[in-house]
C-alpha positions as CSV (number, residue, x, y, z in Angstrom):
1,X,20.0,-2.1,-19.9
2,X,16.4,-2.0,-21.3
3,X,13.8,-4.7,-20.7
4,X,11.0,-5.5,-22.5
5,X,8.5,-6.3,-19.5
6,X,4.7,-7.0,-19.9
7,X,2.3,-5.1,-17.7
8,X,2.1,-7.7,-15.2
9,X,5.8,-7.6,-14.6
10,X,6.3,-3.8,-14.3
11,X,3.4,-3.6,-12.1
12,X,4.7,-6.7,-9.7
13,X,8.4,-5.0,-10.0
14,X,6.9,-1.6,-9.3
15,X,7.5,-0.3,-5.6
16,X,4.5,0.2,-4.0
17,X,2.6,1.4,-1.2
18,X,-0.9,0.7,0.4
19,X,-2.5,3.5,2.4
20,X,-5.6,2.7,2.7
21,X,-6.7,-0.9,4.4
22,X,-8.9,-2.2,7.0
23,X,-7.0,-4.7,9.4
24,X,-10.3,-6.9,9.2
25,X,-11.7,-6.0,5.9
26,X,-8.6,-8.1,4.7
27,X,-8.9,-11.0,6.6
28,X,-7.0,-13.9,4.8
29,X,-10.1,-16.5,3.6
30,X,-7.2,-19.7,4.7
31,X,-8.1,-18.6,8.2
32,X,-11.7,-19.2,8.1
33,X,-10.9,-22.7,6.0
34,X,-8.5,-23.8,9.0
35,X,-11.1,-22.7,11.7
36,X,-13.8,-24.6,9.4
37,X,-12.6,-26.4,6.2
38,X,-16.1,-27.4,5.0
39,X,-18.0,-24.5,5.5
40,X,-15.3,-22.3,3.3
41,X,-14.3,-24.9,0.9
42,X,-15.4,-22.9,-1.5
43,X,-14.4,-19.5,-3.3
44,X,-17.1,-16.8,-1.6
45,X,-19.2,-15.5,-4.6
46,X,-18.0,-11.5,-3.9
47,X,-14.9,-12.3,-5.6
48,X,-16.7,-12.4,-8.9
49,X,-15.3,-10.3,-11.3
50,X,-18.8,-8.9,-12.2
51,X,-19.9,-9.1,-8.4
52,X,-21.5,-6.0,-6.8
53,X,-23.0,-5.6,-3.4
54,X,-26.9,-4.5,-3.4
55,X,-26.5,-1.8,-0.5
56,X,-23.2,-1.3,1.8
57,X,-25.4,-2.5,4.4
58,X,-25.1,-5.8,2.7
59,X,-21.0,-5.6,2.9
60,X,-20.9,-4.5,6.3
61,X,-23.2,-7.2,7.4
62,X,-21.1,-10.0,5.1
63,X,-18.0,-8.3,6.4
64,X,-18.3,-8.3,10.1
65,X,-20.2,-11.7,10.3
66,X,-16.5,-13.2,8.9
67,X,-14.4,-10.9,11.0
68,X,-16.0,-11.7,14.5
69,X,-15.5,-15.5,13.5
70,X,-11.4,-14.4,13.4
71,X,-10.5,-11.6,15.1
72,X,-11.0,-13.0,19.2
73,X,-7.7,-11.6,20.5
74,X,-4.5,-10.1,19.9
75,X,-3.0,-13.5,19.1
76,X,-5.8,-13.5,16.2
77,X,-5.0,-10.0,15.1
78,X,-1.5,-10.9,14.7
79,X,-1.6,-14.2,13.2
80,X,-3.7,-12.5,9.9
81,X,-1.2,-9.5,10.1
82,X,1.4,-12.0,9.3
83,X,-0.2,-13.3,6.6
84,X,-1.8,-9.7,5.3
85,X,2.1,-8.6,5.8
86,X,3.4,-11.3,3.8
87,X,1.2,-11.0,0.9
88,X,2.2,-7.2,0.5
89,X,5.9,-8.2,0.4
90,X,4.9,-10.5,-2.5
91,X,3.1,-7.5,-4.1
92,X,6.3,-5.5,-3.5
93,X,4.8,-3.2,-1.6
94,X,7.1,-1.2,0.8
95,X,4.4,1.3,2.7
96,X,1.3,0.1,4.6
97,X,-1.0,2.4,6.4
98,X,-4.1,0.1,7.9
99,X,-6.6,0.5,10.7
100,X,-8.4,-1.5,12.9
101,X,-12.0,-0.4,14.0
102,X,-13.1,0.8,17.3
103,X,-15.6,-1.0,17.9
104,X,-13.9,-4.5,18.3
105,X,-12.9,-2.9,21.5
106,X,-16.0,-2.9,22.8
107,X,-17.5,-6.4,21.1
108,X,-14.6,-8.3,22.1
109,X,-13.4,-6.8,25.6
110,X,-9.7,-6.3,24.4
111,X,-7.7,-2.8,25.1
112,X,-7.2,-1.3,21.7
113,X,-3.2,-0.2,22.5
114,X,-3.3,-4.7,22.7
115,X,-4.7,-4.8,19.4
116,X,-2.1,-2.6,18.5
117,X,0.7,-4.5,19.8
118,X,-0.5,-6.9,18.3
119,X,-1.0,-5.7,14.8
120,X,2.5,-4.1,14.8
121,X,4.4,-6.8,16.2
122,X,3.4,-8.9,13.0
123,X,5.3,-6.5,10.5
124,X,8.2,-7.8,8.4
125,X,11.5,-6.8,7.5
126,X,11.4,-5.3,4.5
127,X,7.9,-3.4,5.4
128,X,7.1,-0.2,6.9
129,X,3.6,-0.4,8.8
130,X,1.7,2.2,9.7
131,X,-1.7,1.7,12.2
132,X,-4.7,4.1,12.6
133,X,-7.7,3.5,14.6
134,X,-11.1,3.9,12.8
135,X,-13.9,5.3,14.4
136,X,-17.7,5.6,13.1
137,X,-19.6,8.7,12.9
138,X,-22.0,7.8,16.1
139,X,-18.9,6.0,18.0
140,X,-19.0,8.8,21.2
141,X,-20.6,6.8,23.5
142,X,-19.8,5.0,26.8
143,X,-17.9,2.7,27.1
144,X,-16.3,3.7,23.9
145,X,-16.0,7.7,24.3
146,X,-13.0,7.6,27.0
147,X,-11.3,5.2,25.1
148,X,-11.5,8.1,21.6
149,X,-10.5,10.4,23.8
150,X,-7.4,8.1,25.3
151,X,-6.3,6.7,22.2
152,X,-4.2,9.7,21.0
153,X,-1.9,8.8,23.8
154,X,-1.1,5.1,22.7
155,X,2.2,4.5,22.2
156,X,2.7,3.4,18.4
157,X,-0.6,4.5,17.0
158,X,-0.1,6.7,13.6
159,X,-3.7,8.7,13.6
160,X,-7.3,8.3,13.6
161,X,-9.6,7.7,11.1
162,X,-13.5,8.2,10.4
163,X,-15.7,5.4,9.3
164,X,-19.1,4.0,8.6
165,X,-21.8,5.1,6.4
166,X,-22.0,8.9,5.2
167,X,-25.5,9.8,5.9
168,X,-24.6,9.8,9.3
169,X,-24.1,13.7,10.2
170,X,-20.6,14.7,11.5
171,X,-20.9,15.2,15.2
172,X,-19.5,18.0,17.5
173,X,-16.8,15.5,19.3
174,X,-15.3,14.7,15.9
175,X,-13.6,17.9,14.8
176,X,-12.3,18.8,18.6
177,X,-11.2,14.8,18.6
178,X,-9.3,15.4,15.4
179,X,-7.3,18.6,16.2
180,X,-6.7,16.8,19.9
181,X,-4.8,13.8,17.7
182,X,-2.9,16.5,15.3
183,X,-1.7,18.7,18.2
184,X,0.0,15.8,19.3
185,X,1.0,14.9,16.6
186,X,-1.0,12.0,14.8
187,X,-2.4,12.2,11.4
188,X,-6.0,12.7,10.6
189,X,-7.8,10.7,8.0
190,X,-11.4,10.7,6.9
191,X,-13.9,8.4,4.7
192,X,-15.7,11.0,2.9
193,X,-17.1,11.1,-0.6
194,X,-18.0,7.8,-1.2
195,X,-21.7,7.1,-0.5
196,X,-22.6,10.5,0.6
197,X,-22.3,13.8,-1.4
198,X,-19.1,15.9,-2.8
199,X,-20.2,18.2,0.2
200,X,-18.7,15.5,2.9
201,X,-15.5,15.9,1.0
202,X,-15.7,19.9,1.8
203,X,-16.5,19.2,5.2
204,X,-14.0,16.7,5.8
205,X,-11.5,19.4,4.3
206,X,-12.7,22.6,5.9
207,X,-14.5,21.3,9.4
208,X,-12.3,17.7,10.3
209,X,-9.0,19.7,8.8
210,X,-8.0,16.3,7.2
211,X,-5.6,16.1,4.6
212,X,-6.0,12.6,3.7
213,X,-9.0,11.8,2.1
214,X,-10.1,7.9,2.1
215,X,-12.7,7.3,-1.6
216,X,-13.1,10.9,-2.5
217,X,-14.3,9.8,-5.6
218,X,-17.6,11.5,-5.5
219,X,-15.6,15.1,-5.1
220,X,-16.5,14.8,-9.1
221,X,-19.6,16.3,-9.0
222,X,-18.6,19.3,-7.7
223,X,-15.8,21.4,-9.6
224,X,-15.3,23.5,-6.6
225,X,-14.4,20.9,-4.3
226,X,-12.0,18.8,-6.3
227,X,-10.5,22.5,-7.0
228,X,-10.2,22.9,-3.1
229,X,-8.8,19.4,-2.5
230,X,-6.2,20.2,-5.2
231,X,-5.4,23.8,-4.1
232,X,-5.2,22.8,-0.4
233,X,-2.6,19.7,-1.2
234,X,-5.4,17.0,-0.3
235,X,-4.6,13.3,-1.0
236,X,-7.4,10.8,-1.9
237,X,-6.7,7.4,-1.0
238,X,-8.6,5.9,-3.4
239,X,-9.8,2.0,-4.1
240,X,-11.0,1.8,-7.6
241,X,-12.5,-2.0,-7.2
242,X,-14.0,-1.2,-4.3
243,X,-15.6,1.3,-5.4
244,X,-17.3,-0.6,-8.5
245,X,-17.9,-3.7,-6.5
246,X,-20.1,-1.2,-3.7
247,X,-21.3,-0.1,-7.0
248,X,-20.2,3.7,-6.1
249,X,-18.9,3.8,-9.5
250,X,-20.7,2.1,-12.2
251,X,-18.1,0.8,-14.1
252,X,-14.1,1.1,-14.4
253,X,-14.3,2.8,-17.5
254,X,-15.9,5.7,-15.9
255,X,-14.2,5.6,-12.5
256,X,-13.2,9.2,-11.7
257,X,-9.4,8.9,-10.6
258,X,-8.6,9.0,-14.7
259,X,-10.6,12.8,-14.1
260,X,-8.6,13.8,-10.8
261,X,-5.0,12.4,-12.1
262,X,-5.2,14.5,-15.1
263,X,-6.1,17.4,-13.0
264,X,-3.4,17.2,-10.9
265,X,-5.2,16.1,-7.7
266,X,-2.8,13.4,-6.0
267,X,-4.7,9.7,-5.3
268,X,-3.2,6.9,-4.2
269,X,-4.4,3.6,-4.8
270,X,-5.4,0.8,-2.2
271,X,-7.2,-2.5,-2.1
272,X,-9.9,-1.5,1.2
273,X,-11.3,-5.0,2.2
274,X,-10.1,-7.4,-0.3
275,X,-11.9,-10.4,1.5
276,X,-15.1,-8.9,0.3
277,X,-13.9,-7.9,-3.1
278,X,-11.4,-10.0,-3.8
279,X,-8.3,-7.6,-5.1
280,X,-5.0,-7.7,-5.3
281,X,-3.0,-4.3,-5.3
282,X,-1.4,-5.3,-8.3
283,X,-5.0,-6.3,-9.5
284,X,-5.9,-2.6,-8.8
285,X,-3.1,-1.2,-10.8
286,X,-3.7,-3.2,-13.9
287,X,-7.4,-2.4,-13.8
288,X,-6.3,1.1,-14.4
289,X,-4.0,0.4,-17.3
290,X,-5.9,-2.3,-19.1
291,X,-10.0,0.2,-18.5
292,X,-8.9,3.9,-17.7
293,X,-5.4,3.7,-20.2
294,X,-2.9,4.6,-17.6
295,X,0.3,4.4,-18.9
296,X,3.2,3.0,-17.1
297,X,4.2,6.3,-16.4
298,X,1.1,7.0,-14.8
299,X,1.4,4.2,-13.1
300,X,4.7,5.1,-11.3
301,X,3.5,8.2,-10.7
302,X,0.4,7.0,-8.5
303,X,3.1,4.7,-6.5
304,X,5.1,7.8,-6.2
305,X,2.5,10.2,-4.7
306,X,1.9,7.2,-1.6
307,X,5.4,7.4,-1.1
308,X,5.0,11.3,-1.7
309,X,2.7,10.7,1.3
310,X,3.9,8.2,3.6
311,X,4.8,8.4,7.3
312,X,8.6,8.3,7.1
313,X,12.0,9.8,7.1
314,X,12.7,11.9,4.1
315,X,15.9,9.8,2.7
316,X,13.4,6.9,3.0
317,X,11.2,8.4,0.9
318,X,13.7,9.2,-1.6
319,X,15.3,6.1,-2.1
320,X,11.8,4.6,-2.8
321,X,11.1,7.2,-5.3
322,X,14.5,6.2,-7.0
323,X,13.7,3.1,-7.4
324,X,10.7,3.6,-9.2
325,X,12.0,5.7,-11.3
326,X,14.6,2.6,-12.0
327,X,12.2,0.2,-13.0
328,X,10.5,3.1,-15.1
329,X,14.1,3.1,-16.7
330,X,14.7,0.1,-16.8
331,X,11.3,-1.4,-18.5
332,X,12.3,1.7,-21.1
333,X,8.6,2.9,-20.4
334,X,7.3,5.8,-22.8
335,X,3.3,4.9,-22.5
């Protein structure tokens, strides 16, 4: 039987997945206001609709200042899991893929296979999780070298992942890292596209071998590489606030994912670090709808393609699929 729902109910009943979040770019703000009620009493200002960082600089500064006042140990990592975990069940969300950075192993002196214990052991029934580690472009350097090269052995970990800012050149240990991690059997992600050039988004493609392409969004200015990210089956994990508030993109009317959907490059759609943006993932899809006039067809179809995507078995996959394409029948959605 046919329902009549609203955008924000098809969107909250829509199946969905998240492949693209950093474990401490979504700190929950309620654990800052237990640690000090007073000082975060108040909403932070970045989660102004209209809000845009001056430089990423900014962000990162903003970003890591909050996370180190959190994230002290496994138990901490964990304990916002939880509540990161939770909030994705309420969202409906089925699929997570998130990583944690490299570099708290280093500032805080834990092993990274305890952070990911940690993060996994905080995953809910009713969730699929899926944990990469994040790396910068300049990471391969004692102490933090051996543990890159170890950290293709850990037990539980899902891939790797490059970070950090763009203008940063690729360095020689990052494509031999990444085909270490594949040969065994990891997936291999890579930020590229965002802040520096459409050519990062080549040589992410052609140098790093990725496959999984985290923003993208700047592959727009170059008609030969979104043509070679669509004819070599790349995915772009994209986050379309995030890329307004970092003021990437100048405005959601003219994000580019309304250019690559119609051209039949797959993106997926992710929140990034909501505690500096502020976003919901059902925000994200209703942004969409309401500024680039994706229709709830459209819709389903980006929460197909993470699915499409996602680390897991294929009847899994399937039955998610199917029950998209149940609410799709079930809203009777044309547009």
């Amino acid at each position: 039987m046919m329902t009549d729902l609203n955008l924000s109910d098809f969107i909250r009943r829509l199946p969905k997945t998240e492949t693209h979040l950093h474990i401490e770019g979504a700190l929950p703000y309620e654990l800052l206001q237990q640690l000090d009620p007073k000082k975060f009493a108040q909403p932070q200002a970045c989660w102004a609709p209209d809000f845009k960082w001056a430089t990423f600089e900014d962000f990162e500064a903003h970003l890591i200042e909050h996370a180190m006042q959190w994230f002290t140990s496994p138990e901490r990592y964990h304990e916002a899991a939880t509540l990161i975990f939770r909030q994705h069940l309420e969202q409906n969300v089925r699929y997570v893929e998130t990583s944690f950075h490299a570099g708290m192993i280093v500032f805080l002196g834990i092993p990274g296979p305890e952070i990911l214990a940690a993060i996994l052991s905080a995953v809910p029934t009713g969730l699929e999780v899926r944990v990469f580690m994040g790396m910068s472009r300049n990471s391969y350097a004692e102490p933090l070298a051996s543990v890159l090269e170890d950290c293709v052995n850990w037990e539980g970990l899902a891939g790797v992942d490059l970070h950090g800012v763009e203008y940063l050149p690729l360095e020689d240990w990052t494509p031999r890292l990444w085909e270490k991690a594949r040969a065994v059997g990891l997936v291999t992600k890579a930020h590229a596209g965002e802040f520096g050039p459409a050519g990062h988004v080549r040589e992410a493609i052609e140098h790093l071998g990725v496959r999984r392409i985290q923003h993208g969004v700047r592959a727009v200015e170059d008609p030969k590489v979104l043509q070679l990210a669509i004819d070599t089956d790349v995915t772009f994990d994209v986050c379309p606030i995030s890329n307004v508030k970092l003021d990437v993109i100048d405005s959601m009317p003219l994000h580019p994912i309304r250019e690559f959907f119609d051209r039949g490059l797959r993106c997926t759609i992710s929140t990034d670090d909501p505690f500096s943006f502020g976003n919901t993932l059902e925000q994200e899809y209703q942004a969409l709808a309401q500024q680039l006039g994706f229709s709830r067809q459209e819709l389903a179809q980006l929460a197909k393609n993470g699915f499409e995507v996602a680390l897991v078995d294929a009847a899994t996959r399937a039955r998610w699929i199917a029950e998209v394409d149940k609410v799709l029948q079930s809203a009777g959605a044309t547009n």
